[in-house]
N, C-alpha and C positions, 0 to 999 in steps of 0.2 A: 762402870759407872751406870749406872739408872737413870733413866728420865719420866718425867713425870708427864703423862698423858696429858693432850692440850685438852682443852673446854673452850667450844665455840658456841656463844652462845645466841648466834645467829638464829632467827626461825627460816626455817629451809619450807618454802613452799612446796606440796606433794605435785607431781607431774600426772598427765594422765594423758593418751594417745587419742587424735582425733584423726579423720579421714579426710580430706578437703580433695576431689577432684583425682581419689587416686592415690593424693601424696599425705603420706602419715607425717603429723607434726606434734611433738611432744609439749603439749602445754599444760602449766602451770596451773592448778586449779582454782587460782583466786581470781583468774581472769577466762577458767574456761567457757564460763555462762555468757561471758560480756560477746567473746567472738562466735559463738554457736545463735546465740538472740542478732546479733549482726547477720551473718549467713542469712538465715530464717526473713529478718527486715528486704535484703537485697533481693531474694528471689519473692517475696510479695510486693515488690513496689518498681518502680521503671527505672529500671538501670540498667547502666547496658556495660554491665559488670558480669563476668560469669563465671562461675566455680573456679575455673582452670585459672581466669586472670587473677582472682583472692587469693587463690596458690601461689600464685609466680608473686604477689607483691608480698606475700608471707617470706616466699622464700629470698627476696631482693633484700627486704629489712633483716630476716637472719644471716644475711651475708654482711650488709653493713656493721649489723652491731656487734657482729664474730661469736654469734652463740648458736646454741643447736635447740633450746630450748625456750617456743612463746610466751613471753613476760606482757603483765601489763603493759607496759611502755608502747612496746611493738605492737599490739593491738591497738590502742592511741592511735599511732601512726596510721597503721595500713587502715585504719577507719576511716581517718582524717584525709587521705591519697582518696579511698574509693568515694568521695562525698562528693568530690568533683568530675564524678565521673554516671553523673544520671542524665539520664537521658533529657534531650529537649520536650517539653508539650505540646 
């Protein structure tokens, strides 16, 4: 018996590998500009946020949502965690 090839006609976002603090994390490229312009915002302005901690909330939210790979979503997120975390004036 034959089977006929499935057709998923999903668009699959391309992945691209980023450095954050050491730890490589494979993100999605429709969202990698959003979190690398984020990084860039945190280290110019008063937060008392540091590479290493962006990592570890990178990698708390890929643990919650059970993926290996950053989606927009999780960017969303771990944006939205580090916002409350700037410094007093």
């Amino acid at each position: 018996m034959l089977t006929q090839p499935t057709l998923f006609l999903d668009t699959m976002n391309r992945q691209q590998k980023i450095t954050i603090s050491g730890v490589v994390f494979h993100v999605e490229e429709n969202c990698k500009k959003k979190l690398l312009d984020h990084v860039s915002f945190i280290r110019s302005q008063h937060y008392a946020i540091s590479d290493e901690r962006l990592a570890e909330l990178l990698l708390e939210q890929l643990k919650v949502d059970g993926s290996d790979v950053v989606c927009a979503k999780i960017v969303e997120e771990v944006i939205a965690k580090a916002k409350h975390l700037r410094k007093p004036d």
